[in-house]
C-alpha positions in Angstrom: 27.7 -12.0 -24.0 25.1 -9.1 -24.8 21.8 -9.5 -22.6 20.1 -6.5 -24.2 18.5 -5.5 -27.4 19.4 -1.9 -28.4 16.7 0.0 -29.9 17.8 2.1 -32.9 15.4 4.6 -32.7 13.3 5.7 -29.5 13.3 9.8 -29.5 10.2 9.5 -31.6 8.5 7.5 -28.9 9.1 10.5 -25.9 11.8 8.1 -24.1 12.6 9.5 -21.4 16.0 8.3 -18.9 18.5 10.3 -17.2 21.5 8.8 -15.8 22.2 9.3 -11.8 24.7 6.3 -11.5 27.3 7.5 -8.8 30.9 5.9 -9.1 30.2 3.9 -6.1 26.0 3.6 -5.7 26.5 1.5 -2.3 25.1 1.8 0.9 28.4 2.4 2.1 29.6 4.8 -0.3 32.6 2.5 -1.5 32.8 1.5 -4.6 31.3 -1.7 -5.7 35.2 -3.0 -6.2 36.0 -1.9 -2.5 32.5 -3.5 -1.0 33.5 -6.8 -3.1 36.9 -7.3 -1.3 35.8 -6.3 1.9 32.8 -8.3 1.9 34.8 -11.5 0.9 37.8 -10.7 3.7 35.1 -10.9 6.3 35.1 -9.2 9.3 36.3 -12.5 11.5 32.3 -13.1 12.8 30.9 -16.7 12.6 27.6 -17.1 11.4 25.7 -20.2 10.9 22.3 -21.9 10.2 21.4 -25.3 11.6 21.2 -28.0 8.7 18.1 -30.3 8.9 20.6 -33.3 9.7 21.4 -31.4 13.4 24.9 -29.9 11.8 26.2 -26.3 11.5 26.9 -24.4 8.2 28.7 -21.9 8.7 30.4 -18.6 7.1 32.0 -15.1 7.9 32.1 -13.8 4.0 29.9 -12.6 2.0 29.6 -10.9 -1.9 26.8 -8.0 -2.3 23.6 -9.2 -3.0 23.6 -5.8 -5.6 26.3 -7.8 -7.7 23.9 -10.4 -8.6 21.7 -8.0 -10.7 25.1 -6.5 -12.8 25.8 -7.3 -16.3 23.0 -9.8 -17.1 22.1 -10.7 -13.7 18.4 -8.5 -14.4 17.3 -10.8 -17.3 18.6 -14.1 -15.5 16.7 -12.9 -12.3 13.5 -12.1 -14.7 14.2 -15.8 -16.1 13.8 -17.1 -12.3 10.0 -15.3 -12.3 8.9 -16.7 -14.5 9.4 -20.3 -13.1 6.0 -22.1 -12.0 7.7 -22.8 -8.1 8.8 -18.8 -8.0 5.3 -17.7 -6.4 6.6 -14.3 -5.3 6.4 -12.3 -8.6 3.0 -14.3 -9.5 1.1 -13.8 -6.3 2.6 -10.0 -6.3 1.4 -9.5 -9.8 -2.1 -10.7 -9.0 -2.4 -7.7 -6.5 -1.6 -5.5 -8.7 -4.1 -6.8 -11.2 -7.1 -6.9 -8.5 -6.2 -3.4 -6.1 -5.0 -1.4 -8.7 -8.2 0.7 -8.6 -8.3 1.1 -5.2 -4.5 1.8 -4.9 -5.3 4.2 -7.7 -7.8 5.6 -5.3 -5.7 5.8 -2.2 -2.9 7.4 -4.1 -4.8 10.0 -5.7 -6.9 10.8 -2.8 -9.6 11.2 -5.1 -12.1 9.3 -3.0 -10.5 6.5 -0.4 -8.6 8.5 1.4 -11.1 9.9 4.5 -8.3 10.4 7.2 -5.3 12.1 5.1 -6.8 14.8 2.4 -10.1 16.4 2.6 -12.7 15.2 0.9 -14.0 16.9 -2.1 -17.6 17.6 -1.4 -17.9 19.8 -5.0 -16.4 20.9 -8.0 -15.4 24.4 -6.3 -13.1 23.1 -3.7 -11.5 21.1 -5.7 -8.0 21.4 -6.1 -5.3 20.0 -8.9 -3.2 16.5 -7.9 -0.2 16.1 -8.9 1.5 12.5 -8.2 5.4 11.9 -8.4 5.4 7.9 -8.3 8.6 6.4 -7.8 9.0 2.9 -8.4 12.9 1.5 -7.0 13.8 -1.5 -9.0 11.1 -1.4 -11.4 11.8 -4.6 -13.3 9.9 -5.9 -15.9 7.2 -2.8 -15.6 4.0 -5.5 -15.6 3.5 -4.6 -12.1 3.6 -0.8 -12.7 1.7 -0.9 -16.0 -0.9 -2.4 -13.9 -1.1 0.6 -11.5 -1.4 2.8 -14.3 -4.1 1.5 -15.5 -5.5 1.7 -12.2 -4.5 5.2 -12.2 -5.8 6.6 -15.6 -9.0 5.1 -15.2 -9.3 6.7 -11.8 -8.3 9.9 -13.5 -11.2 10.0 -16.4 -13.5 8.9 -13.7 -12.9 11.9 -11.7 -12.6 14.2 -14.8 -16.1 12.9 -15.6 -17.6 13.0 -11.9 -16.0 16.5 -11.6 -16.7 18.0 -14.9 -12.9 18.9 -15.7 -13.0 21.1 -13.1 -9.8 20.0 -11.6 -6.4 18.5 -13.5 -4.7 15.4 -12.2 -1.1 14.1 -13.3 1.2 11.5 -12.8 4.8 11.6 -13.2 6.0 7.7 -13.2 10.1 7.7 -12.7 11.0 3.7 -13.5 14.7 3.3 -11.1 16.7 0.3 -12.0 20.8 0.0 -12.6 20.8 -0.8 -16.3 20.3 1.9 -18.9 19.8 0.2 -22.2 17.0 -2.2 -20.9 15.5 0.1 -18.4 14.9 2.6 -22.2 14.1 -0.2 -24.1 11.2 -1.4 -21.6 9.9 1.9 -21.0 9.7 2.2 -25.1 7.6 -1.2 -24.8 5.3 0.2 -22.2 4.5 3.4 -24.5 3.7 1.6 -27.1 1.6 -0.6 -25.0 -0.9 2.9 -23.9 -0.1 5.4 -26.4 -1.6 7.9 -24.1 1.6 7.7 -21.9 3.6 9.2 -25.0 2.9 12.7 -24.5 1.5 12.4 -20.9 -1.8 13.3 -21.8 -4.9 11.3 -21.7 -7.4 11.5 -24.7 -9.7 14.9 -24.2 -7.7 15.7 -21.0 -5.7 18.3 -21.9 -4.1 19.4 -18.4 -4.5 15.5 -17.2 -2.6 12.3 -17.7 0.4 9.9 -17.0 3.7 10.5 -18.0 6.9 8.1 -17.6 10.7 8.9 -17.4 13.4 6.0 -16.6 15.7 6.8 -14.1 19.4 4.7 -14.0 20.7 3.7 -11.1 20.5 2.0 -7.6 18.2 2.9 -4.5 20.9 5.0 -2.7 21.3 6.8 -6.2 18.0 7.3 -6.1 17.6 8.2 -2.3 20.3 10.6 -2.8 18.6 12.0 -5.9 15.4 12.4 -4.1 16.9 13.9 -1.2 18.4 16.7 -2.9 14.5 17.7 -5.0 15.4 15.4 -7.8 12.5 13.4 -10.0 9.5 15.5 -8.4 10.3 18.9 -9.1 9.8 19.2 -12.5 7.5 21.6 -12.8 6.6 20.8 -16.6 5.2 17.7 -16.1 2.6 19.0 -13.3 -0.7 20.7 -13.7 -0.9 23.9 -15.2 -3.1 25.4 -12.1 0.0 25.5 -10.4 -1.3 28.1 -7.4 -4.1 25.0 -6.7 -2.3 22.2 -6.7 -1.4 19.5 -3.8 2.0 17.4 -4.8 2.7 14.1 -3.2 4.8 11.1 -4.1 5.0 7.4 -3.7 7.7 5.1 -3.6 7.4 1.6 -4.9 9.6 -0.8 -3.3 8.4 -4.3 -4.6 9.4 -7.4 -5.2 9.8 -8.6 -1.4 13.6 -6.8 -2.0 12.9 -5.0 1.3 13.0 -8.6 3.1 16.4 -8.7 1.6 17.7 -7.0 5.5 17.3 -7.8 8.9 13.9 -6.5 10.5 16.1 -3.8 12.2 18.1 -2.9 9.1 15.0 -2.8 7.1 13.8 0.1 9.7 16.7 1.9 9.7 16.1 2.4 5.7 12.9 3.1 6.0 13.6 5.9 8.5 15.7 7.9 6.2 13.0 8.5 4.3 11.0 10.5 6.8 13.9 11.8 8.6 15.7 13.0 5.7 13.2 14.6 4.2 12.2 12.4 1.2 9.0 11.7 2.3 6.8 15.1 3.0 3.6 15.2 4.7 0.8 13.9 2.4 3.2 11.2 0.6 3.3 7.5 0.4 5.7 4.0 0.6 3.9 1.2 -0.7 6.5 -1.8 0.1 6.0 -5.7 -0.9 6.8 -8.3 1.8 6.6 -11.7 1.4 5.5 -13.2 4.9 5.1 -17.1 3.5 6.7 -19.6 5.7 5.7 -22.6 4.2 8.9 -24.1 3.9 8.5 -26.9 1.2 6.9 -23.9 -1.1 9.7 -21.4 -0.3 12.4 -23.8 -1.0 11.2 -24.7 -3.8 11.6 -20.9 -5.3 14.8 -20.4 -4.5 15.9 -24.1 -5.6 19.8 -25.2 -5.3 19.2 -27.5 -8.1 17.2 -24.9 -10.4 19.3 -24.5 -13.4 17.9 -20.8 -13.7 19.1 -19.6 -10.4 22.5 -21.5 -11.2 23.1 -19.4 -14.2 21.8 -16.3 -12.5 24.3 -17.1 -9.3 27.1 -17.8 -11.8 26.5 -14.5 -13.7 26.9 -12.6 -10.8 30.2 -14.5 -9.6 31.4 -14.0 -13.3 30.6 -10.0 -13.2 32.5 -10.2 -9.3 35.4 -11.6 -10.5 35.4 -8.9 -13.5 35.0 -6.3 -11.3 38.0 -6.7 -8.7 40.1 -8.2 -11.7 40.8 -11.6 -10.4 39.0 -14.4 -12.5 39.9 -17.0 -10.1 36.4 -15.5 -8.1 34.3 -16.8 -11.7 34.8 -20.7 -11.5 34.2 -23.5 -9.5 32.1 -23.2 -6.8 28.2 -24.8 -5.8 25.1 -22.7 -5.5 23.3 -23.9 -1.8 20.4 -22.8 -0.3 19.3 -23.5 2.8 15.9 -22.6 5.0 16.9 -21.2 8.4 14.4 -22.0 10.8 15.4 -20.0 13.3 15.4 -16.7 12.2 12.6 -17.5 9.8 14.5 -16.9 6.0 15.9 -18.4 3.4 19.6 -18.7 3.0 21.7 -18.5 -0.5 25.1 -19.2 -0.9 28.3 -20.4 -3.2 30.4 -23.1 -1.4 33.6 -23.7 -3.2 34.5 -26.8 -4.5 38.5 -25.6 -4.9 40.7 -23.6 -2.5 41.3 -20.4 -4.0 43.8 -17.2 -3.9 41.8 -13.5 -4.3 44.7 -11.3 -5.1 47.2 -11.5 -2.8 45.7 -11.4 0.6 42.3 -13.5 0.7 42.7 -17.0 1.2 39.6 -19.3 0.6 39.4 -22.8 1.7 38.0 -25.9 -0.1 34.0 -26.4 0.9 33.7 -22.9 2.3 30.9 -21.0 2.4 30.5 -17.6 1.1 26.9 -15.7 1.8 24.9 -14.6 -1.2 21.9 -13.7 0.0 18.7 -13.6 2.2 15.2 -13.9 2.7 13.2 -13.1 5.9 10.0 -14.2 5.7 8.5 -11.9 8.1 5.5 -12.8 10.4 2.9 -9.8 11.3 4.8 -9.2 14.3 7.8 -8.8 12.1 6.1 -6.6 10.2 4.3 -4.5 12.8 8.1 -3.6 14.4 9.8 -3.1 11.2 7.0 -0.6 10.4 6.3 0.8 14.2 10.4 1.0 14.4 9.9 3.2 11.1 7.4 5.5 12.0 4.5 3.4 10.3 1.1 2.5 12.1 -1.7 0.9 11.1 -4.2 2.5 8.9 -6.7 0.1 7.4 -5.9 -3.4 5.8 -7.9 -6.2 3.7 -6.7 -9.7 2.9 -3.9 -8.5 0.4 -3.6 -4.8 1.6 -2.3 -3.5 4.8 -2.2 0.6 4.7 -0.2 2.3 7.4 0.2 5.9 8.3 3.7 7.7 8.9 4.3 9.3 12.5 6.3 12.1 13.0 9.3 11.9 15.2 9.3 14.1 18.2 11.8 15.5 20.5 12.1 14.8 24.1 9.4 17.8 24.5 7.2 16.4 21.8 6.9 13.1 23.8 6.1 15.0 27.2 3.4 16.9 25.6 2.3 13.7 23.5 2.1 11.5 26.9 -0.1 14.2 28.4 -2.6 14.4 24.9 -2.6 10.5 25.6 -3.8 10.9 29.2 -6.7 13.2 28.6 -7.3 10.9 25.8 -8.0 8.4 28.0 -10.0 9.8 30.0 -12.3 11.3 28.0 -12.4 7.7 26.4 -13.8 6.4 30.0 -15.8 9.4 30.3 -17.2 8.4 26.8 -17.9 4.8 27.5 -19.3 5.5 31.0 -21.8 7.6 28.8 -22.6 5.0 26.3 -23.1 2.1 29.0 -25.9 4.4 30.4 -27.4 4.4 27.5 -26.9 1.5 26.3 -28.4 0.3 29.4 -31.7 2.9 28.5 -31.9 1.4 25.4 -31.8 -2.3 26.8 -34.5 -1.2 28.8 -36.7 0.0 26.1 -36.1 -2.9 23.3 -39.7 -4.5 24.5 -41.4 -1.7 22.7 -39.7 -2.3 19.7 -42.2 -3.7 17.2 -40.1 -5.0 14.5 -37.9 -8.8 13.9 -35.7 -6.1 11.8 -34.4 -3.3 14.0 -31.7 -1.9 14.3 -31.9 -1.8 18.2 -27.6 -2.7 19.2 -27.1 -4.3 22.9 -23.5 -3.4 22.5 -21.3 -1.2 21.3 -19.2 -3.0 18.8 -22.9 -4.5 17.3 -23.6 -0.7 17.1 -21.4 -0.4 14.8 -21.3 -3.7 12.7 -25.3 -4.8 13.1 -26.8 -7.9 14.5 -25.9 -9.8 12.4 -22.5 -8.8 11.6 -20.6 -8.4 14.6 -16.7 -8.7 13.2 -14.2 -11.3 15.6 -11.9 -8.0 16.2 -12.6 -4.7 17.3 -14.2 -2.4 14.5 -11.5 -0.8 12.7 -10.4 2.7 13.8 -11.7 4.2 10.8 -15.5 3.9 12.2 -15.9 7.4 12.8 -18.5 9.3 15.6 -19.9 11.0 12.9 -21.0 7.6 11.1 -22.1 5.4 13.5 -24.0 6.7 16.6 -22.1 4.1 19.7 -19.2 3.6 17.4 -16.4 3.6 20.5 -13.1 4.8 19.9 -10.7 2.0 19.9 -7.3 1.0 20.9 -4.5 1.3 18.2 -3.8 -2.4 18.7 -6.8 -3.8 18.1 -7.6 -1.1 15.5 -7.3 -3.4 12.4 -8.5 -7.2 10.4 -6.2 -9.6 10.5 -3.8 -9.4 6.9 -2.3 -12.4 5.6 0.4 -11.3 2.9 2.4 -8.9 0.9 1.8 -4.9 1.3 2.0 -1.8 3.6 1.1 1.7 1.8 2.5 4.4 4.2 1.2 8.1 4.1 2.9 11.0 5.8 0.8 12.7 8.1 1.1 16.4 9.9 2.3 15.8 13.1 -1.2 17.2 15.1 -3.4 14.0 14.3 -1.0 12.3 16.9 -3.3 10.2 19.5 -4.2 7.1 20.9 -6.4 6.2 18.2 -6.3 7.7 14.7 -8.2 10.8 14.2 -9.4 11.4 17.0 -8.0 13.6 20.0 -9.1 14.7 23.6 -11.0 17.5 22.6 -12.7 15.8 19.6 -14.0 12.9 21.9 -15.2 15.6 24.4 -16.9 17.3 20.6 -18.1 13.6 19.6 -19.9 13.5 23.6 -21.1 16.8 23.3 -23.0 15.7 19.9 -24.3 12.4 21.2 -25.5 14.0 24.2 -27.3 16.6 21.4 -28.6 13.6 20.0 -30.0 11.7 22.9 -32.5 14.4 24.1 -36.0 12.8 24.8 -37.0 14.2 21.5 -34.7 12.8 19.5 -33.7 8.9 20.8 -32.4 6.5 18.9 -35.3 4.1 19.6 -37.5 6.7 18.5 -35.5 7.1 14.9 -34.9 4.0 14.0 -37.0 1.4 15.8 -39.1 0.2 12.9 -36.1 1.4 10.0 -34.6 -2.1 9.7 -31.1 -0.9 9.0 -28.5 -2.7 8.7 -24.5 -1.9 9.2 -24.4 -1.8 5.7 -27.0 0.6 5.4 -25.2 3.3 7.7 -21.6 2.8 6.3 -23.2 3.6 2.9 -25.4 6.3 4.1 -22.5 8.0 5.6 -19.9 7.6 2.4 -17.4 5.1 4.5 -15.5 3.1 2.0 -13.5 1.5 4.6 -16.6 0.5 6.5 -18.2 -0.3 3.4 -15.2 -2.8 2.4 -15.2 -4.2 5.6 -18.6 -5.1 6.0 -18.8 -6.5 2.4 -15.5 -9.0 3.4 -17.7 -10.3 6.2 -20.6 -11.1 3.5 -22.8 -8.1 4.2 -25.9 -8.6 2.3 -26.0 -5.7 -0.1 -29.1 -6.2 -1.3 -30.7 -6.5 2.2 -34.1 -4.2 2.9 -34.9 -1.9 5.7 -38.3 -1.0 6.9 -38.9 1.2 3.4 -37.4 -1.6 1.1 -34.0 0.9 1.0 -31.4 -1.4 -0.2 -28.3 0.1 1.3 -27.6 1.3 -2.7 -30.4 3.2 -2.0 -29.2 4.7 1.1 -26.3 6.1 -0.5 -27.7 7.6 -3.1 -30.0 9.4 -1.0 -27.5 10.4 1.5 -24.7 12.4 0.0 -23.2 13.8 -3.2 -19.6 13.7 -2.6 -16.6 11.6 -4.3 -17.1 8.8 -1.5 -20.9 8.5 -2.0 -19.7 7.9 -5.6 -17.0 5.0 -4.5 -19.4 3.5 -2.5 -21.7 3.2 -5.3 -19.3 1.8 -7.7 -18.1 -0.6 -4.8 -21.7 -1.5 -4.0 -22.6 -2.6 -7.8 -18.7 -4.3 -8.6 -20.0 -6.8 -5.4 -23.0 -7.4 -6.8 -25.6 -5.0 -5.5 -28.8 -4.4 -7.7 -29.1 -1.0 -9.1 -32.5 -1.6 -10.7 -34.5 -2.7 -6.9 -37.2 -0.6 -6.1 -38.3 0.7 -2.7 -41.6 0.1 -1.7 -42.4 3.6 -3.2 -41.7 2.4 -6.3 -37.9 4.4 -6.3 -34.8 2.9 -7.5 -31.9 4.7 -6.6 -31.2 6.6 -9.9 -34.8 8.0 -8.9 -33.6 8.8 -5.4 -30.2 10.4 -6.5 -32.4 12.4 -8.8 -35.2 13.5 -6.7 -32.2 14.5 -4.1 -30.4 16.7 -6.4 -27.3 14.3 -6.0 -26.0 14.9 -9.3 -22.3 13.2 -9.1 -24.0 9.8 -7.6 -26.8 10.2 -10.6 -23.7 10.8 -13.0 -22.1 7.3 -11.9 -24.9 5.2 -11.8 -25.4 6.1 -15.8 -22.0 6.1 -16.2 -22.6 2.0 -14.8 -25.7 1.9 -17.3 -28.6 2.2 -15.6 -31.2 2.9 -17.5 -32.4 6.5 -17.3 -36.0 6.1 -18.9 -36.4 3.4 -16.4 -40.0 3.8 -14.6 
């Protein structure tokens, strides 16, 4: 049976696939013939899951889950997708299509990312990007075509923001194990965006996307990437090659990562920043599926669902063709089970014959041979897979959870570490020792405050958040000194919202921002004092600053370019068009505040949620006016670029 169509002609379309297929492309480094027989001998171990009637099922083989995805087994598995009950490629698609931007963003560093690259404050510091993303398993390519659109419309953006003073490529390597339909989709994606054809975006001649296929499995691939492979090529990156900063993702989507145990899963992951794939500066972004609704998970991995029949068939079909035995092909009865108590779904063939494989492996009538597995991982699941790995938390919304990669240390790196941590903590007490006094001072003067609208905080967490939108949690980490005047440093722990589903995005950081809290160490908390204590001389109180400004959170967050902040506040229903004493919306704040690539984010983020870009102030100002009189000319620049009208009085 052939599953693919073979194009006849593609060279004109710039396909692009090299082949890195290994003879054996296991974890093991067998070949998939030896990992077949061995996995069906079984190494003697019961395992079982508890049936809903109180009985045991129980197995000691197993066949690779890889074999499933041989021959046809891609296309079947695609067929399974697109089933109304399979919600994990629809609700993962959906991401895709609403954070692509901001993914875009993060990835780039081109105006999200406020703890891992410097922020570009003008067109003569910048430098060149050049992003190697590496997607393992890339499928059907819907997910990926919506990152790159993400992606090139964050690149024209900042080509227009930063007047082409910069370049900024992408170098998109598509992984998967079968040649012919991994070059045939990537032709179907080029002639989706043209643009991608010669890696080039339209009057951007140093800045684009370009895409390359890439056949074979992960370990291929991890073993390819280990040795400099897919990133190195140096004619695919910017031409300002003595001012550019390289960094990679890799994608690894599709909830395949839940595919091992929580401990195996970290044991992966680790390779990848102990063996040198992942630099400092680079990225994972990994899809988990943490449903445990059990009548909805059943349902997508149905034991009566004719597509995942076929699909389990195929793969017993293209077993029993690879060990030469065809009495492996026939006869046996997909099952799936939930297993409640390790919290996954179960998959596997029972057989409905007893059977002979070659000479030595005996299988009996009704027994069961493991397919394949599931875990449906909580957030605790999640937190030690990743803290396991090297992974901490970052910044999350609803959808995306954003971690940070921690080096590992040596025995000496820990001693020194633990001893950071300690003055850390003290200067923390110090710290809030400080603010309670003042805090206190400030309690004492609220009396003379003469307006309903103040911004006047009684603790430190509503310093940070505003009356009126103090969060259930801790403020996030990312609430820096330098935005908020109480802001307190917080505990890693509590450092985050609570996510609900699907993604981590890891970044690779240089082993000095190590700390309690992220980005913030025992001598900048002792800096951070020393400022406050600067900014709390009689002549210069807070009371005295802002007692009649009517600020809210929103208003400071924006004012000080803090897109995390800013995202935060607007999921809690921040009014965004709310007025301070002036009639500043904070839209206005922004624009008269700062001139650098966040200032622009926040504006766009501001006006996508709805703010007003044509309010005045009580002067009359909108904020085009404001950007203008300031000299802000990037923030002017994007609020055009929106449509506000420039003649507007």
């Amino acid at each position: 049976m052939d599953c693919h169509n073979h194009p006849q002609e593609l060279s004109h379309l710039g396909v692009d696939v090299i082949d890195i297929r290994s003879s054996c492309g296991t974890a093991t480094g067998k070949s998939l013939k030896e990992e077949i027989l061995d996995s069906i001998r079984g190494g003697g171990d019961k395992h079982c899951v508890v049936e809903e009637s109180g009985g045991l099922l129980e197995w000691s083989r197993s066949i690779p889950t890889g074999i499933l995805y041989e021959g046809c087994g891609i296309d079947l598995y695609e067929n399974i997708t697109r089933d109304p009950s399979y919600y994990l490629y629809r609700d993962e698609l959906s991401i895709f299509q609403e954070y692509s931007h901001e993914i875009a963003m993060l990835l780039l560093g081109t105006a999200a990312t406020r703890k891992g690259t410097k922020r570009i404050s003008s067109s003569r510091h910048a430098k060149n990007i050049h992003l190697s993303l590496v997607d393992l398993g890339a499928g059907r390519l819907d997910k990926s075509s919506c990152l790159l659109n993400g992606i090139c419309r964050q690149i024209e953006l900042d080509q227009t923001l930063m007047k082409g003073s910069r370049a900024i490529s992408t170098t998109y390597c598509a992984v998967d194990l079968q040649y012919e339909q991994l070059q045939s989709r990537i032709e179907q994606l080029l002639r989706e965006k043209p643009d991608l054809v010669n890696g080039r975006l339209e009057a951007q001649p140093h800045s684009g996307v370009s895409v390359r296929g890439v056949c074979g499995s992960y370990y291929d691939a991890m073993e390819f990437l280990r040795d400099g492979g897919l990133v190195d090529d140096s004619s695919r990156t910017p031409i300002y090659l003595h001012n550019t900063q390289f960094r990679k993702c890799l994608m690894w989507l599709g909830s395949s990562f839940t595919n091992l145990k929580p401990v195996q899963a970290a044991k992966f992951l680790r390779q990848f920043t102990q063996e040198g794939v992942l630099q400092t500066g680079d990225f994972m972004l990994i899809g988990i599926d943490r449903c445990r609704d059990v009548e909805k998970v059943t349902a997508a991995y149905s034991d009566t669902s004719e597509r995942w029949q076929q699909y389990i068939y195929n793969g017993l079909y293209t077993a029993a063709h690879t060990v030469g035995d065809e009495s492996l092909a026939k006869d046996w009865t997909y099952v799936a089970r939930w297993d409640a108590e390790e919290g996954r779904h179960v998959r596997f063939v029972r057989s409905d014959r007893h059977r002979t494989v070659l000479p030595d492996i005996e299988i009996s009538a009704g027994e069961h041979v493991l397919l394949a597995q599931s875990y449906k991982y909580t957030r605790q699941d999640a937190r030690g897979v990743f803290d396991m790995s090297g992974l901490t938390v970052r910044y999350d919304t609803p959808a995306l959870e954003i971690r940070q990669a921690k080096p590992f240390m040596t025995g000496n790196q820990e001693a020194k570490l633990a001893r950071r941590r300690a003055k850390n903590r003290e200067a923390q007490r110090r710290h809030r020792e400080a603010t309670k006094a003042k805090l206190a001072e400030l309690e004492r003067l609220r009396p003379q405050v003469d307006s309903k609208n103040t911004f006047l905080p009684s603790s430190p967490y509503q310093a940070a958040w505003g009356l009126n939108e103090t969060p259930s949690e801790s403020p996030p980490a990312s609430l820096d000194f330098q935005d908020f005047d109480f802001a307190l440093p917080t505990n890693e722990e509590n450092s985050v919202l609570d996510p609900h589903q699907w993604y981590s995005l890891g970044e690779s950081l240089p082993p000095n921002t190590s700390g309690d809290y992220i980005g913030t160490t025992a001598s900048s908390v002792d800096e951070t004092s020393r400022r406050h204590r600067a900014k709390l001389t009689p002549q210069n109180q807070p009371h005295t600053r802002s007692k009649s400004s009517g600020r809210s959170a929103l208003h400071l967050a924006a004012a000080s370019g803090n897109i995390e902040c800013v995202r935060a506040l607007l999921t809690h229903n921040a009014d965004m068009n709310a007025t301070d004493a002036l009639g500043r919306t904070p839209l206005h704040a922004c624009a008269a505040a700062g001139n650098t690539a966040d200032h622009v984010s926040v504006v766009q983020m501001l006006i996508e949620n709805g703010a007003s870009p044509t309010l005045k102030d009580h002067t009359g100002m909108g904020p085009l006016h404001i950007a203008a009189e300031r000299g802000n000319d990037l923030v002017l620049e994007a609020l055009i670029r929106i449509g506000v009208d420039v003649n507007a009085l």
